[in-house]
Structures are given as C-alpha cells and as structure tokens.
C-alpha positions as CSV (number, residue, x, y, z in Angstrom):
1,X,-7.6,-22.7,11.7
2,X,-8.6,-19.6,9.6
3,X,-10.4,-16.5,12.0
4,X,-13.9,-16.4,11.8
5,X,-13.3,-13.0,9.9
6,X,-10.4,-10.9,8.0
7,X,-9.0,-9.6,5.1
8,X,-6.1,-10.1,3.1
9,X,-4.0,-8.4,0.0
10,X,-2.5,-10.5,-2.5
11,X,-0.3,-9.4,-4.9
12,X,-1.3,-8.5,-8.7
13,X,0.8,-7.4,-11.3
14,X,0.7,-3.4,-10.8
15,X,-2.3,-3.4,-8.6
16,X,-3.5,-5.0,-5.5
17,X,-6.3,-8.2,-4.9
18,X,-8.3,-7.4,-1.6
19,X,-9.8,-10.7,-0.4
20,X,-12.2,-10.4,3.0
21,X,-14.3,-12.7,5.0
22,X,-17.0,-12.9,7.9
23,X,-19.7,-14.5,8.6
24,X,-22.2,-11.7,7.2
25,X,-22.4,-10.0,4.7
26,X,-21.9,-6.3,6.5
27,X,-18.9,-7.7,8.3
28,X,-17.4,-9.0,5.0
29,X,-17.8,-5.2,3.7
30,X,-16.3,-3.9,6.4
31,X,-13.2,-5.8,6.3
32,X,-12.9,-5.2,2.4
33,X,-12.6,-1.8,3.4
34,X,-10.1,-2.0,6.3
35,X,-8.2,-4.3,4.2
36,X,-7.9,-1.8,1.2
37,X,-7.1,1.1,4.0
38,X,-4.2,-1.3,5.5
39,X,-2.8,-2.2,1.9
40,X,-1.4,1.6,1.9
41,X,-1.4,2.7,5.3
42,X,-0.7,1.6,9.2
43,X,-3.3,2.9,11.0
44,X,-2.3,1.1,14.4
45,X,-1.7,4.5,16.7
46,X,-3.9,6.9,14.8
47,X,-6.7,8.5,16.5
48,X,-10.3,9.2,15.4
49,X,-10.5,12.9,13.9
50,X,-14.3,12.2,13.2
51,X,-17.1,10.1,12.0
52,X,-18.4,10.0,8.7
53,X,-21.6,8.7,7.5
54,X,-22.0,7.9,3.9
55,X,-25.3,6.7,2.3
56,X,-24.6,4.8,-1.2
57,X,-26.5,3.5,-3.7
58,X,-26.0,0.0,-4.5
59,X,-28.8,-2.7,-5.7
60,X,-26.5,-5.7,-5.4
61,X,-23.6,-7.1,-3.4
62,X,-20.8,-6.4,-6.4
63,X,-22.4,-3.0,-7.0
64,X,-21.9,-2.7,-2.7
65,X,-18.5,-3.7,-2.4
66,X,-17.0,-1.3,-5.3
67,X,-19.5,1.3,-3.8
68,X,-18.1,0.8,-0.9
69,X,-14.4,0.4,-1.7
70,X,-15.0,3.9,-4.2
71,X,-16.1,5.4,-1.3
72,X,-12.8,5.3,0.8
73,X,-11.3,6.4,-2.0
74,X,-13.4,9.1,-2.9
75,X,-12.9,10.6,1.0
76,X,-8.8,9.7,0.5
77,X,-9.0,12.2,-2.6
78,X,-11.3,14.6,-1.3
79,X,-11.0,15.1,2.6
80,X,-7.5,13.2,3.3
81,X,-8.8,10.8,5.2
82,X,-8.7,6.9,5.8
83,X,-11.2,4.8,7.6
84,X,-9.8,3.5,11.5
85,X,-13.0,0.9,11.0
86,X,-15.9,0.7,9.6
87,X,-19.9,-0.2,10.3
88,X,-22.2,-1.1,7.3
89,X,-26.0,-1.2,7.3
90,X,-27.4,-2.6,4.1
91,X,-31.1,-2.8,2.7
92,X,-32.5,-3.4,-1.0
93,X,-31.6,-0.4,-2.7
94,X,-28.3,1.0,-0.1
95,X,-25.3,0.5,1.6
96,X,-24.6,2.9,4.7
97,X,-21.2,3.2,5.5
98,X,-20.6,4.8,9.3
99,X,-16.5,5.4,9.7
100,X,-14.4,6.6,12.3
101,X,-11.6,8.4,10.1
102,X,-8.6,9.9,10.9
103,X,-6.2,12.5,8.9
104,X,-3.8,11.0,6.2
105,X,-1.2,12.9,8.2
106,X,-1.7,11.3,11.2
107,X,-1.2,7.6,10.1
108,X,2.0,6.1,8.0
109,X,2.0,5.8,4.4
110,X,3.2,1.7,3.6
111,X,1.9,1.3,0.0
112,X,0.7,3.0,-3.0
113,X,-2.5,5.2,-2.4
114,X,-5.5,3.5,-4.3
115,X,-6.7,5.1,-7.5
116,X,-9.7,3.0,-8.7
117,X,-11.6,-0.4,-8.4
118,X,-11.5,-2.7,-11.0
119,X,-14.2,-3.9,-12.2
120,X,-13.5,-6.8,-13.8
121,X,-13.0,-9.6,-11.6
122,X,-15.0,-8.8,-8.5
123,X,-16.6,-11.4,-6.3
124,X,-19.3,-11.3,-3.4
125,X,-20.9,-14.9,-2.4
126,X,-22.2,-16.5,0.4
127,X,-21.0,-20.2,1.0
128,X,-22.0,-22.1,3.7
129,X,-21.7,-20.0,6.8
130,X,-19.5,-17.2,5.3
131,X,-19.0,-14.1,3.0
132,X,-16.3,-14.0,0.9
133,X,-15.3,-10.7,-0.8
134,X,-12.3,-10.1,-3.7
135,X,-11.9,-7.1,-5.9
136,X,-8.9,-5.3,-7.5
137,X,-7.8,-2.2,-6.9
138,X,-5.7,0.1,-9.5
139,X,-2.6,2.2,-7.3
C-alpha cells in the first residue's frame, strides 16, 4: 500500500523527474519541494539555522509548483540554504512558502545541485482523493 503522502525522483536522462503526492494540494507542494531538496542533499541530522517566509506569485497550480520549486533554488543560489520542510498557504493569486532552512554546509551533498525547472512537462491534478505533482529539474 502506497503512503498517504511522498515524493519520489526518477531518473531522466541528464536531469532529474520529482514526482509528489498528498491528499491536498499544499501538502503535495510541500513534498515537491522536500523531494527536490532530498534529490541533492541528506538533510537527516541538520538543524534549523532559521525560517524563511516567501510570498510568490502564482495564478495556477503549474505556475505554483515551478514557483515553488524556483524558489528553493533561488535561496540554494543566493543564501546557501536548503529547506528542512516546508508549509504552504495558497489563495487565488499566491503561494506562501514558510521553511525552516538550514546552511548548505551543515547537510551532505548526495547529488547534483539543481539549476532550473523545466518547463515542459510539468503536471499538477487532483484525482479522486489526491494531488499528484511531477516536474523536471535541469542539474
């Protein structure tokens, strides 16, 4: 029997597939972003440095999930730092993202750092009681 809710990589030549599930729609976010941070890095004994709060733009769920998924990237880039978990809050015209994140330094590297999200290819849907999220993501 499959959990209620998870994520998954598969593999793609030269990139990596995120696939994520739950039985809403902010819970499948969240796991399409803790599955992209676990596709590069074990995160298992690091400990919170902070909380970030990020407020994006999004008017749809594909435009949420590669807001979303550009987002950890973004603070990988800019602030070397990976999301420990992650809480989403979503209305009509945003996607609030609310992560504990600890320092690149402090967790071990097991994969190729993200670059980009594809945007070909990306899925969002709602069948029967669950969310199911699947995007690419360039490394």
């Amino acid at each position: 029997m499959a959990p209620d809710r998870g994520h998954c990589t598969l593999p793609h030549p030269a990139d990596i597939t995120i696939e994520a599930w739950a039985p809403t729609r902010e819970a499948c976010l969240a796991e399409a972003v803790m599955g992209l941070t676990e596709s590069f890095v074990d995160v298992s004994d690091a400990a919170p440095l902070r909380t970030i709060t990020s407020e994006l733009v999004a008017t749809n769920d594909s435009d949420r999930l590669v807001a979303a998924l550009d987002e950890l990237i973004f603070l990988l880039d800019t602030q070397g730092v990976v999301p420990l978990g992650a809480d989403v809050d979503i209305d009509s015209k945003s996607v609030r993202l609310t992560m504990p994140v600890a320092s690149l330094s402090d967790v071990t590297l097991i994969g190729a750092a993200p670059k980009a999200v594809a945007l070909s290819g990306l899925e969002f849907s709602h069948t029967g009681d669950h969310w199911r999220c699947r995007a690419t993501i360039d490394v």
